[in-house]
C-alpha positions as CSV (number, residue, x, y, z in Angstrom):
1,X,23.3,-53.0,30.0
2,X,23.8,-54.0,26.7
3,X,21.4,-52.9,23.3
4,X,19.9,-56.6,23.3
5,X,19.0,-56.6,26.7
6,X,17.6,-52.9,27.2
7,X,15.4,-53.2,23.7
8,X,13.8,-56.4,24.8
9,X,12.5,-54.9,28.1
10,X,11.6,-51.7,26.4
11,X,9.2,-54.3,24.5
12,X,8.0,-55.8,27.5
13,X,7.2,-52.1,28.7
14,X,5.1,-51.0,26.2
15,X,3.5,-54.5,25.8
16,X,1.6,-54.4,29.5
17,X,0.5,-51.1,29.1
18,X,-1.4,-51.9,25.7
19,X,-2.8,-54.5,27.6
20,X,-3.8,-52.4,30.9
21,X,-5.5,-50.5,28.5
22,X,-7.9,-53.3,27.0
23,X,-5.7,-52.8,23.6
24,X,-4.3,-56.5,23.7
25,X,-6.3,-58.7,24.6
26,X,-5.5,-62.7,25.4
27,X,-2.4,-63.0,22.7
28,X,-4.0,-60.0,20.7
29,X,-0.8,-57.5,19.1
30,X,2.5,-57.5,18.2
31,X,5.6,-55.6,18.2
32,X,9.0,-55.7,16.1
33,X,12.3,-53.8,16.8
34,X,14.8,-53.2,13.4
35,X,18.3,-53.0,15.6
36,X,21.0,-50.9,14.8
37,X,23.6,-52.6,11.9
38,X,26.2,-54.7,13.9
39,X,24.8,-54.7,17.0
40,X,23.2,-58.2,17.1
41,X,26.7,-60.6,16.8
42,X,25.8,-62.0,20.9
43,X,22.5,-63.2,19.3
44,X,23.4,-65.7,17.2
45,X,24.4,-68.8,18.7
46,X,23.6,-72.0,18.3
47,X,21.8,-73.6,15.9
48,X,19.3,-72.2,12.9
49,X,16.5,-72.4,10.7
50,X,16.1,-70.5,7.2
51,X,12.9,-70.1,5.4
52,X,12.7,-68.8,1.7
53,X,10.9,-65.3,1.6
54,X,8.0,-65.3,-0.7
55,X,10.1,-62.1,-2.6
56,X,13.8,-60.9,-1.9
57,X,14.0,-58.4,0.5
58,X,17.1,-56.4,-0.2
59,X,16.3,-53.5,1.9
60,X,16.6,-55.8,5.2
61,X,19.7,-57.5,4.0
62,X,22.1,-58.9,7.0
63,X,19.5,-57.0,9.3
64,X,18.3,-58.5,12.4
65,X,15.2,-57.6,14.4
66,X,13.5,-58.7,17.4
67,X,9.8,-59.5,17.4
68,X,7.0,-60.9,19.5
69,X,6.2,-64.6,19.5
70,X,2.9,-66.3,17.9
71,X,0.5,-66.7,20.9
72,X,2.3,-64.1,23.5
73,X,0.5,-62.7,25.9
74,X,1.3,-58.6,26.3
75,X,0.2,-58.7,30.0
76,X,2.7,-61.2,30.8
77,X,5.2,-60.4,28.3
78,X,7.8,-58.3,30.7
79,X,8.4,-61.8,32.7
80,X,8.9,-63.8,29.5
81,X,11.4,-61.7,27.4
82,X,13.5,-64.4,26.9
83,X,11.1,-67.1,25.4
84,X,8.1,-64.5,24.2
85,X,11.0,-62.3,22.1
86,X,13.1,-63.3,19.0
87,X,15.5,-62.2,17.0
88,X,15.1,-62.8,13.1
89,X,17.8,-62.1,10.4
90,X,17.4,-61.8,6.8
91,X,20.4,-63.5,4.9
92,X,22.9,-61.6,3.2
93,X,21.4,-62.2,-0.5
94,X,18.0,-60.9,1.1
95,X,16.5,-63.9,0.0
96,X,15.8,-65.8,3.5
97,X,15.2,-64.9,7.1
98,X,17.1,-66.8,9.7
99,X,15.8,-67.7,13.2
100,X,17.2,-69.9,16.5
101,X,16.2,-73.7,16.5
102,X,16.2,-73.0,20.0
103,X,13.6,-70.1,19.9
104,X,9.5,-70.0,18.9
105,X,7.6,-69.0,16.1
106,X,7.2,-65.3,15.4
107,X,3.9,-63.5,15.6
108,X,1.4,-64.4,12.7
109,X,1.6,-61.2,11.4
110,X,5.7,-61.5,10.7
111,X,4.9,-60.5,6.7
112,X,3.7,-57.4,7.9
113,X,6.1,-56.5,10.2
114,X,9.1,-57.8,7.7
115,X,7.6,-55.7,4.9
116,X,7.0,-52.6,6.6
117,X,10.5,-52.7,8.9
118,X,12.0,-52.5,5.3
119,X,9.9,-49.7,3.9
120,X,11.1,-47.7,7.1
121,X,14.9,-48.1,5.8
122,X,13.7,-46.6,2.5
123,X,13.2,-43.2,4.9
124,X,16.6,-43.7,5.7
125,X,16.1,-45.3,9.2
126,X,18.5,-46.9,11.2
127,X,15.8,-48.2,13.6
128,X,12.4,-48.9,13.2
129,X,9.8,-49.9,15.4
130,X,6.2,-51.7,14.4
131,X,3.3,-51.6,16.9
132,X,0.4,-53.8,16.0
133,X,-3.0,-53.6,18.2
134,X,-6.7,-53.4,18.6
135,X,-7.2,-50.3,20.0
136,X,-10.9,-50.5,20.6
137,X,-12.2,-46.9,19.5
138,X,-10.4,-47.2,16.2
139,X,-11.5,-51.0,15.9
140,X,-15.4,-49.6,16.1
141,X,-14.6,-46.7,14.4
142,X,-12.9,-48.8,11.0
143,X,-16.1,-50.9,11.0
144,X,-17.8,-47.9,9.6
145,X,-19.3,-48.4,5.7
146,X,-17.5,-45.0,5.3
147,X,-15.3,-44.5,2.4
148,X,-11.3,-44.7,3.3
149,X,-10.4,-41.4,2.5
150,X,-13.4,-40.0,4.6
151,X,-12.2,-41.6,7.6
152,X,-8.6,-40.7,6.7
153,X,-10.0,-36.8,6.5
154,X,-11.6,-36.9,9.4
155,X,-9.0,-38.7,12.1
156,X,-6.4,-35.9,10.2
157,X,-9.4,-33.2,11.5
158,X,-10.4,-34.8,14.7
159,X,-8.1,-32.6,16.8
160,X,-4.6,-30.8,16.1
161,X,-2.0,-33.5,17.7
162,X,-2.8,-36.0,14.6
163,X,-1.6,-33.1,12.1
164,X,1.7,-32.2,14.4
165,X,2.6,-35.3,15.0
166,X,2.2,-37.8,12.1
167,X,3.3,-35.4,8.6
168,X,2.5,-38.4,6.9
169,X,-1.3,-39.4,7.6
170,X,-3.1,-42.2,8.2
171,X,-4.6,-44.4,6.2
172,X,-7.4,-47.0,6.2
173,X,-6.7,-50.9,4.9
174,X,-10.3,-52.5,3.6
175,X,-10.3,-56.2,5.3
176,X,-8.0,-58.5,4.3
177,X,-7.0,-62.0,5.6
178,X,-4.7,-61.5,8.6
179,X,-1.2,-63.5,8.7
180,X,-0.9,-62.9,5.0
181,X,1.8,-62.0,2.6
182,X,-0.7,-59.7,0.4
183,X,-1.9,-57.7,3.8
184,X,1.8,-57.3,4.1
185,X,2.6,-56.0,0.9
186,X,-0.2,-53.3,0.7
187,X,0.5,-52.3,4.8
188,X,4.1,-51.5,3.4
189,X,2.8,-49.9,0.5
190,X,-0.3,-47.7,3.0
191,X,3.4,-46.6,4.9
192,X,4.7,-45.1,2.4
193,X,2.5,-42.0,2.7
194,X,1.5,-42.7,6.5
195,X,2.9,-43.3,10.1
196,X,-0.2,-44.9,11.0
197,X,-1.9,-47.6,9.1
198,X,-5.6,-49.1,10.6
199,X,-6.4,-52.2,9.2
200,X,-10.8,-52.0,9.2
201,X,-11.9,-54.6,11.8
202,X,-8.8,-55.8,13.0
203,X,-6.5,-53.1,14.4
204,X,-3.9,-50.4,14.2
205,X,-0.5,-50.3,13.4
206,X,1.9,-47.4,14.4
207,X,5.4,-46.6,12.8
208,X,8.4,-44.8,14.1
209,X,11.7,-44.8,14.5
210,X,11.6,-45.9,17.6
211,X,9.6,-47.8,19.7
212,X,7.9,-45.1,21.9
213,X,7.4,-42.9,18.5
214,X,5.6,-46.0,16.9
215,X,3.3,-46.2,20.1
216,X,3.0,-42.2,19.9
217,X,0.9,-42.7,16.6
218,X,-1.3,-45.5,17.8
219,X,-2.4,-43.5,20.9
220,X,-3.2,-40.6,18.6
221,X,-5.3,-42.5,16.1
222,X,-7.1,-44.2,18.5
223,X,-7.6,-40.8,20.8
224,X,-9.0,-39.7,17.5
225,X,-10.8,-42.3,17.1
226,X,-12.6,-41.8,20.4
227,X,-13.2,-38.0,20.0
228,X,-15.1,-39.2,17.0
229,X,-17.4,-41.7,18.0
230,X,-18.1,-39.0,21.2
231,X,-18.8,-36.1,18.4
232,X,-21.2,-38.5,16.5
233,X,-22.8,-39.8,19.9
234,X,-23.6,-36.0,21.0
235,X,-23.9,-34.7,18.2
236,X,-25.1,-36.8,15.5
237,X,-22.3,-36.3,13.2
238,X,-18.5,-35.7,13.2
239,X,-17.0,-32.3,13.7
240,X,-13.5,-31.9,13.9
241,X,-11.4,-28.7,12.8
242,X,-12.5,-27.1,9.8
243,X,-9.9,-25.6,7.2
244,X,-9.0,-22.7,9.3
245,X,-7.9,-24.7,12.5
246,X,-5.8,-27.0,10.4
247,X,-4.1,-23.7,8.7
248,X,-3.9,-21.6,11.9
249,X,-1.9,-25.3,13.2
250,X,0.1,-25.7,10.5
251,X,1.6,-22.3,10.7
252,X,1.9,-22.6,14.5
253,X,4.2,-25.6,13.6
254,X,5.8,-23.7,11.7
255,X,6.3,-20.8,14.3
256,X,5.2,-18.3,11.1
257,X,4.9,-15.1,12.1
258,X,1.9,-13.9,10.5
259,X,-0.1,-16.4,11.8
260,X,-3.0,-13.5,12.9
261,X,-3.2,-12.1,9.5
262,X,-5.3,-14.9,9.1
263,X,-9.1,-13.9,9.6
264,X,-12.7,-14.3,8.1
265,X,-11.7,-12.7,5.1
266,X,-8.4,-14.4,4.6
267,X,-8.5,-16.7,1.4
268,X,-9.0,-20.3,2.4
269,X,-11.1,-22.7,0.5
270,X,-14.4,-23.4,2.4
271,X,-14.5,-26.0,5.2
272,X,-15.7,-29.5,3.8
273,X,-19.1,-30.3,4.4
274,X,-19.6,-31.9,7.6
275,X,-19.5,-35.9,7.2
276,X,-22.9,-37.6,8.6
277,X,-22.8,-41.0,9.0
C-alpha cells in the first residue's frame, strides 16, 4: 500500500478516536501530515489553485502535506478520506501553497498548521505531524486566570510521564482569534521550546514527528490536565511532584547510577510553594 494511501487512514484512525473520547466534537480539530520529500508525485493531477502566503515560507519549500478539510467531521472521517483529506504544496520559491481545484478547503486553522509544520523542519524533521483538539480537562483547565508559566509549572509537575516524554515543555497561548495568521505565528514561535502548545479556551495542540507521537503529547497534557482539576477538587489546591520527584525522574531517564545518594539532606533547592487557585 503505497505512503499516500497508508498516511491518510492513519489520519482517519486517530481522528474517531479523538472523537470517541468527546475531544472533537461536531467538526471540532484538525490534523496535518508533512510527507516525506518526493513522495507525493501521484498527488498532483489535475488542475490547481495557488494562493499568495501572507510571508514566504522557505522552510516548507516544494513540500507537500496532507490536512483535514474545513467542516470535517473526526467521527466520520475514516469513511471520507478521500473528500475530508488534502494535500497542500508550497511552491518552489516558498512564496505560495498549491492545492487541487478538484479538492475542498483546508481546516480554518491551515496558518497554524503551515507555520508550525515548518518550525518542525528547523529540528531537522523529515516528518511532522500537527494534532489540534479540545481536549476537555485541558480546555477547563486553560480557562484558569492563572498566570502561563504557573500552569506550564504545574502540568510539567502533575505526574512524571509529562517530563519523560515531552523534553521540551508545554506552553500556554493567552486567547487569540482562531483561523488567524498572528495565532499562527506565535503557535510556531510557543514550538520552539515545546511539543505541546494549549491555546486558553480553545484547545491543544500536540507535535511530533509522527502522527502517533503528536497524539502522545495531547493525551499527556490533557491526562495532566485531569489529575489537576482532581487534586484541586479533593484537595483544594494542586499538588503535583515537588523538586525531588522531578530530580529522582530525571536521573531515572537518565539510568544514573547514583540515583539513591539522593536523600533529605541532598542539596536541592526547596520545593515551590504549592499553587492555590
Amino acid at each position: 500500500m503505497d505512503l499516500i494511501r497508508t498516511t491518510k487512514e492513519d489520519i482517519g484512525r486517530i481522528a474517531v478516536e479523538l472523537a470517541r473520547t468527546g475531544w472533537a466534537e461536531a467538526n471540532a480539530g484538525n490534523i496535518s501530515v508533512l510527507l516525506p520529500e518526493g513522495s507525493d508525485s501521484s498527488i498532483w493531477v489535475g488542475d490547481v489553485i495557488a494562493d499568495i502566503l501572507p510571508t514566504p515560507i522557505p522552510e516548507l519549500a516544494g513540500r507537500t502535506f496532507l490536512i483535514t478539510c474545513a467542516g470535517s467531521r473526526f467521527r466520520k472521517l475514516q469513511h471520507e478520506l478521500d473528500t475530508e483529506i488534502i494535500p497542500v504544496r508550497v511552491s518552489a520559491d516558498g512564496m505560495k501553497v498549491i492545492r487541487l481545484t478538484s479538492g475542498k478547503e483546508p481546516t480554518t486553522e491551515f496558518s497554524s498548521h503551515l507555520l508550525v509544520l515548518a518550525e518542525a523542519t528547523n529540528r531537522g524533521w523529515e516528518t511532522a505531524s500537527l494534532v489540534h483538539t479540545h481536549s476537555t480537562h485541558m480546555l477547563a483547565l486553560s480557562s484558569s486566570d492563572l498566570p502561563a508559566e504557573m500552569l506550564e509549572d504545574a502540568v510539567n509537575r502533575s505526574h512524571p510521564e509529562v517530563a519523560l516524554l515531552m523534553k521540551r515543555g508545554v506552553r500556554f497561548l493567552d486567547y487569540m482569534a482562531p483561523g488567524t495568521w498572528e495565532l499562527g505565528e506565535e503557535t510556531a514561535k510557543a514550538f520552539r521550546e515545546s511539543d505541546c502548545v494549549i491555546w486558553r479556551k480553545h484547545g491543544i495542540l500536540g507535535l511530533g514527528k509522527d502522527i502517533d507521537s503528536a497524539c502522545d503529547a495531547v493525551e499527556v497534557v490533557e491526562k495532566a490536565a485531569k489529575l489537576l482539576l482532581l487534586e484541586k477538587s479533593a484537595f483544594g489546591k494542586f499538588v503535583g511532584l515537588k523538586d525531588r520527584d522531578l530530580m529522582l525522574s530525571k536521573a531515572s531517564d537518565e539510568n544514573l547510577p547514583d540515583t539513591e545518594s539522593i536523600g533529605p539532606d541532598s542539596s536541592l533547592p526547596p520545593a515551590p510553594p504549592i499553587i492555590e487557585t
